[in-house]
ZAKOL-411816 format. One record per residue (C-alpha): residue number from 0; residue in three letters; x, y, z. Coordinates in steps of 0.001 Angstrom, whole numbers, always signed. Layout:
BEGIN
PT   seq   type         X         Y         Z
PT   NUM    ALA         X         Y         Z
...
This chain:
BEGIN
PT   seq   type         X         Y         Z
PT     0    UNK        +0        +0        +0
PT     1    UNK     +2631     +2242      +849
PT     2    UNK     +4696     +1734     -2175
PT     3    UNK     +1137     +2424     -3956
PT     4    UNK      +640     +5561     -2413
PT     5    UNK     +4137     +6627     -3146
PT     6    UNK     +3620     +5713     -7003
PT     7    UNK      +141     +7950     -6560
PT     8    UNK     +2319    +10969     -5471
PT     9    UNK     +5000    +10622     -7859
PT    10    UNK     +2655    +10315    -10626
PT    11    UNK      +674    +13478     -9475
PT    12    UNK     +3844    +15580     -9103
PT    13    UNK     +5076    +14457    -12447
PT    14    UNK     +1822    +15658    -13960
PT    15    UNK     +1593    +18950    -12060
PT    16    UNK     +4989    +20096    -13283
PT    17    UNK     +4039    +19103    -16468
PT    18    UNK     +1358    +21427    -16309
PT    19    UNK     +1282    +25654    -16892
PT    20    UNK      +449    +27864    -13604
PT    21    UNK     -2531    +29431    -13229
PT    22    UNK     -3145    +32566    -15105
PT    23    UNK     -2833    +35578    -13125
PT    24    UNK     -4044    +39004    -13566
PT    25    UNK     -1546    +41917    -14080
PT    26    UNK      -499    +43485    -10876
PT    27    UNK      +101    +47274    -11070
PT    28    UNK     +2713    +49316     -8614
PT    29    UNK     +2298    +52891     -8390
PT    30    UNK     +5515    +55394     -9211
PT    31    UNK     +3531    +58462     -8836
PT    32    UNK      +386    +61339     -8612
PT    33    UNK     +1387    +64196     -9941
PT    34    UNK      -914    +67236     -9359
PT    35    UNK     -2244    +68787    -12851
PT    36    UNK     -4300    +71481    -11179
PT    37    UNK     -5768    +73094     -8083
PT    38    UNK     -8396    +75471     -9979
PT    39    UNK    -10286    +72843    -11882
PT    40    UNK    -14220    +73854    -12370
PT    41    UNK    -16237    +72604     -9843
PT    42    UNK    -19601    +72512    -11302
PT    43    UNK    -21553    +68873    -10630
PT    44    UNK    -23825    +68270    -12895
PT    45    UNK    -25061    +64661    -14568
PT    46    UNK    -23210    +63268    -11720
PT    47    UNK    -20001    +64233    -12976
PT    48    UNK    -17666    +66880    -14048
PT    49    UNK    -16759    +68914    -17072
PT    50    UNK    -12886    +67301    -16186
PT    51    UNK    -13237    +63695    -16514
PT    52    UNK    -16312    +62202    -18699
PT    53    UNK    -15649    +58646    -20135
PT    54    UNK    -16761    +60021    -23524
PT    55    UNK    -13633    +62183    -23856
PT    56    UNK    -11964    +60780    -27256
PT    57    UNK     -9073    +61384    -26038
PT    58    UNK     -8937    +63423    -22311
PT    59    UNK     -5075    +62235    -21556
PT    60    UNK     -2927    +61000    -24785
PT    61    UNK      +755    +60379    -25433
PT    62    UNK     +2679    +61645    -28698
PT    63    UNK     +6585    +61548    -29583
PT    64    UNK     +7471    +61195    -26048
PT    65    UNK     +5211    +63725    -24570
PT    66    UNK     +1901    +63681    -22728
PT    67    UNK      -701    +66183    -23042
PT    68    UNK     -3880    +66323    -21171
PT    69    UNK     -6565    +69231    -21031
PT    70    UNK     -9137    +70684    -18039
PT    71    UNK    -11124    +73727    -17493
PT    72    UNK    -10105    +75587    -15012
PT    73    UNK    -12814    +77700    -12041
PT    74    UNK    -12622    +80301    -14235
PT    75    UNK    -14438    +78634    -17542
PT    76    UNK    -10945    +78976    -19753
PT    77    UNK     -9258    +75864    -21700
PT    78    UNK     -5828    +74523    -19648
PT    79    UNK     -3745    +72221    -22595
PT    80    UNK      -681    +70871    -20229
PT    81    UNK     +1594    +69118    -21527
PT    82    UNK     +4899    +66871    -19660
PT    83    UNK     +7969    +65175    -21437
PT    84    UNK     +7628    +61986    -19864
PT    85    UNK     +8381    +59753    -17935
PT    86    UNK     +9057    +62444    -14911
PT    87    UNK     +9114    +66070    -16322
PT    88    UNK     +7118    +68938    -15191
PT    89    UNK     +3964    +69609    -16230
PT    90    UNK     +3783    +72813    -18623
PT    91    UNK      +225    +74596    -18825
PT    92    UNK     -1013    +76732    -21597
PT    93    UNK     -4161    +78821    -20773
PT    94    UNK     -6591    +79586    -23475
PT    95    UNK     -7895    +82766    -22336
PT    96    UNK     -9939    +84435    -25966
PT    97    UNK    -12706    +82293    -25002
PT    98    UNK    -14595    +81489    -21869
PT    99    UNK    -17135    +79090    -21338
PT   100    UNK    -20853    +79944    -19352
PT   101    UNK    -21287    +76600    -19109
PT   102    UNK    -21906    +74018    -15775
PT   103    UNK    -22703    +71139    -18509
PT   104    UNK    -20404    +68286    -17221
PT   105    UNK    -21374    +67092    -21406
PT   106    UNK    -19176    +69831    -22735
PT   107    UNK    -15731    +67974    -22248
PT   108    UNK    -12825    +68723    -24173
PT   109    UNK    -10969    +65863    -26210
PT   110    UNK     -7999    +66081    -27863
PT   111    UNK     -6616    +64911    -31274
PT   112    UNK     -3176    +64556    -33319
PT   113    UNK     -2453    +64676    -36340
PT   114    UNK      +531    +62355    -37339
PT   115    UNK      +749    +63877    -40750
PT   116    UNK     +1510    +67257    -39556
PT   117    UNK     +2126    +67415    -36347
PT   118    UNK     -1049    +70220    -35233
PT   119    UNK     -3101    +69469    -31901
PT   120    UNK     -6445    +69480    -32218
PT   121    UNK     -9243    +70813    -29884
PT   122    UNK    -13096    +69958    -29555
PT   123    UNK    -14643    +71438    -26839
PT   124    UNK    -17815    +73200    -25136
PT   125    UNK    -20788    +71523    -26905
PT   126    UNK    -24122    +69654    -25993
PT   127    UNK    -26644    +70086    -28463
PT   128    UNK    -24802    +73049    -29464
PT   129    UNK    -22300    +75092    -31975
PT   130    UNK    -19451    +73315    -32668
PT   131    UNK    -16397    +74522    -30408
PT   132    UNK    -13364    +73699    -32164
PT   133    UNK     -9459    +75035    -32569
PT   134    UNK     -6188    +73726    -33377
PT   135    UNK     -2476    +74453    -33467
PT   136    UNK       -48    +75520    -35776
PT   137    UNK     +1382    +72333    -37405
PT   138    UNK     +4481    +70925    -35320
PT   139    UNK     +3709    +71308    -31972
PT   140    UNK     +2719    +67603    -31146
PT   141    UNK     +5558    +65919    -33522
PT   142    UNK     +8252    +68425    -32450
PT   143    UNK     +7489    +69266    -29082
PT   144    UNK    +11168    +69563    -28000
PT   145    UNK    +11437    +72956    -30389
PT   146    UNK     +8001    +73468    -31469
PT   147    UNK     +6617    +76965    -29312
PT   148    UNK     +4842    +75906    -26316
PT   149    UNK     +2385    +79119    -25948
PT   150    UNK     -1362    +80076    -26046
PT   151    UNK      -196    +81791    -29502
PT   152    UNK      +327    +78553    -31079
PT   153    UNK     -3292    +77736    -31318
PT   154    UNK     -5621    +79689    -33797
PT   155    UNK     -8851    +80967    -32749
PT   156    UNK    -12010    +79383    -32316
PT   157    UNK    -14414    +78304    -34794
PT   158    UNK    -17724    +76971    -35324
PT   159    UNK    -17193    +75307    -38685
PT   160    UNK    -14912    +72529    -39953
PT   161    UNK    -15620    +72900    -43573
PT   162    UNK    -16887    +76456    -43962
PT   163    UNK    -20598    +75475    -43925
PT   164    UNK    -22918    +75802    -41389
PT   165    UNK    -23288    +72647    -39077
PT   166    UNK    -26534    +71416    -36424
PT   167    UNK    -26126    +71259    -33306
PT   168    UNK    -23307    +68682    -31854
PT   169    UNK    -22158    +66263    -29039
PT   170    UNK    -19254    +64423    -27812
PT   171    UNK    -16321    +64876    -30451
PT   172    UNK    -14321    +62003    -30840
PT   173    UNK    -10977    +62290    -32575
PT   174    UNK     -9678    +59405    -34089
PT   175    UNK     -6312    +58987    -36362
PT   176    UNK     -6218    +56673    -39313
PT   177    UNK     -3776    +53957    -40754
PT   178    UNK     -2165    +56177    -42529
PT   179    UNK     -2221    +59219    -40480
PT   180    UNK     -5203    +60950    -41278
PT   181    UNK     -6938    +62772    -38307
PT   182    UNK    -10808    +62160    -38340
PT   183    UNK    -13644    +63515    -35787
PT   184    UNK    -16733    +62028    -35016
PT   185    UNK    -19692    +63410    -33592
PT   186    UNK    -23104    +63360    -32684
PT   187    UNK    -25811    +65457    -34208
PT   188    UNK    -29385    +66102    -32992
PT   189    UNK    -30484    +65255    -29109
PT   190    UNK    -30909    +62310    -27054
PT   191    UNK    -33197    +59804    -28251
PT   192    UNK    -33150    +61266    -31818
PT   193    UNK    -29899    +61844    -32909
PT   194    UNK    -27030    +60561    -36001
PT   195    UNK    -23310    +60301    -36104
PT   196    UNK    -21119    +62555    -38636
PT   197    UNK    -17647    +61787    -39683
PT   198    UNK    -15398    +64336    -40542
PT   199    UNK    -11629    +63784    -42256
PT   200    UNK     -8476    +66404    -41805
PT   201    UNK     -5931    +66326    -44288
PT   202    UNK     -3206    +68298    -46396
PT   203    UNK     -3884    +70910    -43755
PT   204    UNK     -8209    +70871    -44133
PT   205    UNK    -11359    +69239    -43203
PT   206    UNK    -13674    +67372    -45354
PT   207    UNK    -17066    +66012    -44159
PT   208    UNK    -16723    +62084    -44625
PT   209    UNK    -20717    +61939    -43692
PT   210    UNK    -23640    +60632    -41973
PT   211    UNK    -22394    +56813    -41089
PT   212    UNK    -25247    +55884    -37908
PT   213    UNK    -28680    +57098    -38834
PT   214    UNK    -31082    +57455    -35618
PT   215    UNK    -33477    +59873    -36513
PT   216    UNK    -35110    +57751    -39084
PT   217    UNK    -36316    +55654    -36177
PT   218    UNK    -36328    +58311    -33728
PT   219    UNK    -33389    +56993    -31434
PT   220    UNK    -29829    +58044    -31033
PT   221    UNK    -26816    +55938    -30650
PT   222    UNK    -24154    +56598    -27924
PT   223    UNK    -20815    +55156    -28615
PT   224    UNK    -18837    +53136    -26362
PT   225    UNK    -15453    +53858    -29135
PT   226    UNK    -14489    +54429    -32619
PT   227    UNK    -10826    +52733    -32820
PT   228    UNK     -8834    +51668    -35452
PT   229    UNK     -6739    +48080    -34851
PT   230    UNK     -3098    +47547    -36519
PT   231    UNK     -4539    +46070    -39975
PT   232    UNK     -6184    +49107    -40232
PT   233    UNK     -9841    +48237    -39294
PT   234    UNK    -11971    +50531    -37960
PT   235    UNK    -14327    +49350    -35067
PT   236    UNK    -17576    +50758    -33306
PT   237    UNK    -19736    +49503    -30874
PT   238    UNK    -22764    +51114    -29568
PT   239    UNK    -25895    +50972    -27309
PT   240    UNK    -29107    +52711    -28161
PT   241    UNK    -31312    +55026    -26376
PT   242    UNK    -34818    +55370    -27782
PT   243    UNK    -36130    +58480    -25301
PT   244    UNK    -33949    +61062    -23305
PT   245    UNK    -34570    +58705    -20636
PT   246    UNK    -31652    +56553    -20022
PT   247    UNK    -33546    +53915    -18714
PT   248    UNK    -34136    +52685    -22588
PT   249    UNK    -30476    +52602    -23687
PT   250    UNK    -30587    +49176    -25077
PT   251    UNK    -28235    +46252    -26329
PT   252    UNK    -24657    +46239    -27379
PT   253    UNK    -24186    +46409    -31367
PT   254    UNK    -21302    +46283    -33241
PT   255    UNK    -19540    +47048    -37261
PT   256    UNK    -16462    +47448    -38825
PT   257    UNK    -14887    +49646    -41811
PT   258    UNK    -12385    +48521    -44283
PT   259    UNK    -11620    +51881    -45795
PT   260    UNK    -11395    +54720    -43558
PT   261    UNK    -15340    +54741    -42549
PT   262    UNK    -16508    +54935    -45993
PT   263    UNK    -18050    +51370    -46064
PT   264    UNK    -19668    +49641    -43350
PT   265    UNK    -20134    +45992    -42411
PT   266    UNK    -21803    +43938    -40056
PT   267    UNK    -20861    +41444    -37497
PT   268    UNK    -20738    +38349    -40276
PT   269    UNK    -18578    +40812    -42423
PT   270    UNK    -21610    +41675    -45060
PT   271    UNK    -21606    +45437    -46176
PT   272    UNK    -24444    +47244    -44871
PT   273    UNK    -23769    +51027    -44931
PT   274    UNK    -21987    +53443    -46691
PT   275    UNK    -21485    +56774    -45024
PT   276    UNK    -23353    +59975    -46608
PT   277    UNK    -25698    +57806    -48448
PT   278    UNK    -26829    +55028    -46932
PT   279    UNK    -25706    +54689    -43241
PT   280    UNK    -26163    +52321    -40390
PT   281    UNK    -29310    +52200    -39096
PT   282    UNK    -29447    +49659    -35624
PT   283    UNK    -31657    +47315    -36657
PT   284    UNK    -30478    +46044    -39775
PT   285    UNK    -29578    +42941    -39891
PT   286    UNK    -26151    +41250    -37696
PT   287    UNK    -25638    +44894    -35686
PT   288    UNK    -27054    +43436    -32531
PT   289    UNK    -24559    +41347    -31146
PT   290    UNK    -26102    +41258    -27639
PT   291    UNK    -29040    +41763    -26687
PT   292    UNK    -29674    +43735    -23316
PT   293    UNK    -32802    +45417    -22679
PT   294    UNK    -34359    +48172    -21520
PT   295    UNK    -34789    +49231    -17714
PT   296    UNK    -31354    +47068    -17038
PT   297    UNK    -29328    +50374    -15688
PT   298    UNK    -27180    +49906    -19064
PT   299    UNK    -25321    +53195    -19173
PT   300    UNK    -23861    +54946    -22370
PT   301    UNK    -20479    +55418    -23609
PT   302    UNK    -18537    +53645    -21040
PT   303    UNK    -15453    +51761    -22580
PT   304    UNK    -14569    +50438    -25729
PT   305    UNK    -10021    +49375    -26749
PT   306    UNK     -9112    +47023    -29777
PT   307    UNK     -5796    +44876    -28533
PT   308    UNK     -2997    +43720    -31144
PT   309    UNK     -5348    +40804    -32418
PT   310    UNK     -7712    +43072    -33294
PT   311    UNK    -10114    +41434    -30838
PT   312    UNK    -12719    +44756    -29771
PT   313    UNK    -13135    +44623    -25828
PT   314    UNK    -16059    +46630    -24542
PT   315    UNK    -16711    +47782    -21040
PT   316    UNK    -20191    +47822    -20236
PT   317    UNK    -22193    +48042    -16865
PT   318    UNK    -25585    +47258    -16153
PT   319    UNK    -28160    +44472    -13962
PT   320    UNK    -26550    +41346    -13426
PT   321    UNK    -28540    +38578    -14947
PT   322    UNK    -30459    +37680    -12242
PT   323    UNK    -31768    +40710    -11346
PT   324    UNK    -34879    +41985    -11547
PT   325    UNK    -35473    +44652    -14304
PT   326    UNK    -35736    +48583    -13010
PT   327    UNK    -37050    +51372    -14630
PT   328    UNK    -35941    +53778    -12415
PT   329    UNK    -32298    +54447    -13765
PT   330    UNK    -31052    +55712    -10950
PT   331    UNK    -32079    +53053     -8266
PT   332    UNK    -31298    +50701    -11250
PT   333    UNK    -27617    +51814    -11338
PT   334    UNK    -27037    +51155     -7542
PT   335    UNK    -26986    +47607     -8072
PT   336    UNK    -25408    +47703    -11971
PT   337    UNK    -21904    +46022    -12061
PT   338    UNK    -18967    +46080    -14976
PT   339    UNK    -19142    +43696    -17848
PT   340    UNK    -16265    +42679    -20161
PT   341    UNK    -17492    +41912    -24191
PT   342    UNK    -15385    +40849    -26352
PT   343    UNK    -15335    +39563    -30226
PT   344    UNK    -13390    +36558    -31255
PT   345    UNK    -11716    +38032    -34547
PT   346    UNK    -11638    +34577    -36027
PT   347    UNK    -15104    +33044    -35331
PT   348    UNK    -16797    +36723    -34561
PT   349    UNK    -18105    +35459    -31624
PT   350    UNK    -18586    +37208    -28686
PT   351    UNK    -18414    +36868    -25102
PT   352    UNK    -19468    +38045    -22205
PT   353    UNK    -18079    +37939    -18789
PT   354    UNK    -19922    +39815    -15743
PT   355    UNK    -17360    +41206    -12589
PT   356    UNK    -18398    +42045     -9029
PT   357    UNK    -16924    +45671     -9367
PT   358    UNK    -19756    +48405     -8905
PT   359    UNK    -19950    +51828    -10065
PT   360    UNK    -23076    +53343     -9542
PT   361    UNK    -23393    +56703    -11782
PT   362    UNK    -20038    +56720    -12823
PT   363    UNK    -18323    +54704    -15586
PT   364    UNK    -15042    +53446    -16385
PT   365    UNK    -12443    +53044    -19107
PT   366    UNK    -10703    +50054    -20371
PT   367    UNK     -6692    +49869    -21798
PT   368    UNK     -4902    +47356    -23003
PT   369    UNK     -1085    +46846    -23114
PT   370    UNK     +1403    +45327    -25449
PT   371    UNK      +691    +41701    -24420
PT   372    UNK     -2961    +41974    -25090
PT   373    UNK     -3795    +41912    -21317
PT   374    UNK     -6849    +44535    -19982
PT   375    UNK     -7172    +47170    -17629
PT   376    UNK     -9708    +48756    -15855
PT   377    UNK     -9765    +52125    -14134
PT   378    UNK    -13537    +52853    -12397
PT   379    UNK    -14745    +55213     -9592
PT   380    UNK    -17631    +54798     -7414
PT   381    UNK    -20005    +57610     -7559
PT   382    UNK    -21189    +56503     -3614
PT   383    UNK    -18100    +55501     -1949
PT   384    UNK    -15684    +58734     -3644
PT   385    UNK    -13239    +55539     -4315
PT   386    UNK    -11317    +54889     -7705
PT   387    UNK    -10590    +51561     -8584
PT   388    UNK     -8099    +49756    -10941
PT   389    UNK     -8798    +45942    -12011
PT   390    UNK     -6899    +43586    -14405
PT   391    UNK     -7255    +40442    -16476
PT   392    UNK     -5276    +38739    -18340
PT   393    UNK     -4999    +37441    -22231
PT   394    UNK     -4002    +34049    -20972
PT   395    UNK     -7164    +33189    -18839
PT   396    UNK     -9273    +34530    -22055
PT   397    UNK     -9730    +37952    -19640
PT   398    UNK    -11800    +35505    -16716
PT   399    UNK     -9636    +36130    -13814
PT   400    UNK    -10752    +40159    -13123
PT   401    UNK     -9160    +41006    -10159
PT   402    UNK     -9071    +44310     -8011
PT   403    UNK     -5572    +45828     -7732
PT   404    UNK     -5706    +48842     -6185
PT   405    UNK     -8627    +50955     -4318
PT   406    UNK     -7970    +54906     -3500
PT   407    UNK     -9176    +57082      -527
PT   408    UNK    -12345    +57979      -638
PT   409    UNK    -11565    +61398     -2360
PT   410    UNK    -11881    +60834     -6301
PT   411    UNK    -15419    +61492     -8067
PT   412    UNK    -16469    +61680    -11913
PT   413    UNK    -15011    +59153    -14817
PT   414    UNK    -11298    +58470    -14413
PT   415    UNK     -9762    +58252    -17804
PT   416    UNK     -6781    +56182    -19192
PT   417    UNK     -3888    +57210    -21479
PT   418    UNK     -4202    +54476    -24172
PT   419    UNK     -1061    +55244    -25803
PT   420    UNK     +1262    +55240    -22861
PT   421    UNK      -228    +52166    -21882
PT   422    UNK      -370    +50043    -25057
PT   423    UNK     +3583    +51346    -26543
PT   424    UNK     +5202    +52415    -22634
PT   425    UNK     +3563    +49814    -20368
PT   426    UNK     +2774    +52470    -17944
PT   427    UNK      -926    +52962    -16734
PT   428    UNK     -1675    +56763    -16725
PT   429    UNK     -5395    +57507    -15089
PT   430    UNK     -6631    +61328    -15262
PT   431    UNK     -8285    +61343    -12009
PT   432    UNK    -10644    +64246    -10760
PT   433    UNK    -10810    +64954     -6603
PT   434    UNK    -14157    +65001     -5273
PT   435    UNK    -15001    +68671     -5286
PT   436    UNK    -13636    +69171     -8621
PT   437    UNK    -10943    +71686     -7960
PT   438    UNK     -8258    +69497     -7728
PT   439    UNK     -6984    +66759    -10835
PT   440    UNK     -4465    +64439     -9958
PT   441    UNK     -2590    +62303    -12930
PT   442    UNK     -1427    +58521    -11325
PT   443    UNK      +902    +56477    -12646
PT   444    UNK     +1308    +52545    -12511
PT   445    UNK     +4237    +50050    -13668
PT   446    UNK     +2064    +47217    -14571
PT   447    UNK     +3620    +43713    -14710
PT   448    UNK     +2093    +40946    -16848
């Protein structure tokens, strides 16, 4: 028996080292907060401020060594700051020919880059509105060690892109191309009846690309979770839809992809369905849905969407777990709403779904990815004031979400990741708004695969 028993053991040892570890998710170790500001505005409005809003296309990006970042400051002007990473100082330009009236945590600004030329772009001050939009002379982002860092740089504001008049717009969304080209995406019309525009800057001008989502046909709107590009040059969106201004009928996740730049448009099965300007996407045709979710689940809009290296599209989505009952009162609804990680296959386009513990209540997160294809999370928690990072990694197919890191209780509105550090550096850069609004701090995490 004992000899047996000793054959039993040898046999399971053999087998165990014959066997991979565990999967574990990325651990993160911080290096340091830097303070971007003191005089941030401190309007609350929407649950959230106009500094930090997960719909901010980019709020915090990374170019040729340098990161920039942008706020408004108490006194309603547009901060650009800018730092040669990874440790300089932060450098602040203030924007002082224009001042905004508004307390609209909506009007965010986002920032885009054009690789062809080097000129920072600036989208800003808009909900249901005039378009709010500047940009720099060209050389500042690609040459930033001689390029003039001052409020001169920038031209004034305009209200046009093309010269002709536009409607009224929402949450810009820069987005840069394969081949450099700087495009902008936004919303037209309200909530619950609303379309997405494309717009295309090159050779030094705009060009409108056109209508590519089509909600006022049927009366709806759809609110982006992203509009990314992966490194075959494939563009990606995913989107829930609202039917009313209430949020309590955002609905489902849907999903298409662009082989040329936006232009075309093709569903999840890969059949051409839209073409931009003429015919766009409208959400119920055919293979858009690629999960359903309905109504009065506490789904929020435009939380998270990041394509990794595979060009698999991860989305970060929160709403009712399964088993609970549905609510149409949003905001009772949203108290019990946790994160959810969807993700396409690229090979078999099928997707996936895995629901987390992590709660957010009103506020909403943002998902990065680094170079080895493994996911991070950075959420607050509109009740507890606490911000939140969690990981998961490639090798457990993204199942093993774990909690690294919980603040103080002193951070409040949507935290927001630098993508680019992140996916080229390997260093996790969160734009993180104090409660109160006044004060912005920038963290910074090592993470280790």
């Amino acid at each position: 028996m004992k000899r047996f028993m000793l054959a039993v053991v040898l046999l399971l040892a053999t087998l165990l080292a014959g066997t991979p570890a565990l999967a574990a998710a990325p651990s993160v170790t911080q290096t340091s907060v830097t303070v971007l500001t003191t005089t941030g505005r401190t309007a609350l409005t929407y649950t959230g401020y106009m500094n930090g809003e997960s719909f901010q296309q980019d709020g915090i990006t990374t170019v040729a060594g340098w990161q920039y970042t942008a706020f408004w400051d108490q006194s309603g002007y547009v901060n650009l700051s800018r730092r040669k990473l990874p440790s300089g100082a932060w450098q602040n330009l203030r924007l002082t020919d224009y001042a905004t009236t508004s307390t609209d945590s909506h009007n965010t600004i986002s920032i885009g880059v054009s690789r062809q030329d080097g000129t920072l772009h600036l989208a800003f001050d808009m909900h249901s509105s005039a378009l709010r939009y500047r940009r720099s002379v060209a050389g500042l982002a690609t040459s930033p060690d001689t390029a003039a860092w001052q409020a001169s740089s920038f031209g004034a504001v305009r209200t046009t892109l093309t010269g002709a008049a536009m409607p009224a717009l929402t949450y810009p969304q820069f987005l840069t191309t394969p081949a450099g080209k700087l495009q902008l995406a936004l919303r037209t019309g309200t909530s619950g009846a609303g379309d997405e525009v494309l717009y295309e800057y090159a050779s030094g001008a705009w060009t409108l690309v056109g209508r590519f989502i089509d909600g006022t046909t049927a009366d709806n709107n759809a609110y982006l979770f992203g509009l990314e590009y992966d490194s075959t040059g494939l563009l990606h969106a995913t989107w829930t839809v609202r039917e009313t201004s209430n949020a309590s009928t955002n609905h489902d996740l849907f999903y298409a992809y662009s082989r040329d730049d936006g232009r075309t448009w093709r569903n999840n099965a890969g059949t051409v369905v839209a073409t931009t300007g003429s015919t766009p996407l409208i959400s119920d045709s055919a293979g858009l849905r690629v999960w359903s979710i309905g109504q009065n689940r506490g789904l929020i809009n435009q939380e998270s969407q990041v394509v990794d290296a595979a060009g698999i599209v991860h989305v970060l989505a929160s709403h009712l777990p399964a088993a609970a009952a549905s609510n149409a009162d949003f905001t009772a609804a949203r108290e019990s709403a946790v994160l959810v990680h969807y993700w396409r296959d690229k090979a078999s386009k099928v997707w996936h779904q895995t629901y987390t513990p992590f709660l957010e209540r009103s506020s909403r997160g943002d998902i990065g990815v680094d170079a080895g294809d493994n996911l991070y999370v950075a959420s607050g928690d509109s009740s507890t004031r606490k911000l939140h990072i969690e990981t998961a990694s490639k090798a457990s197919g993204w199942t093993d979400w774990t909690l690294r890191y919980t603040s103080a209780a002193i951070y409040y509105s949507d935290p927001l990741i630098d993508h680019e550090r992140l996916r080229g550096l390997g260093v996790l850069s969160i734009f993180a708004p104090r409660y109160g609004g006044s004060q912005i701090d920038v963290q910074d995490w090592t993470v280790r695969p």
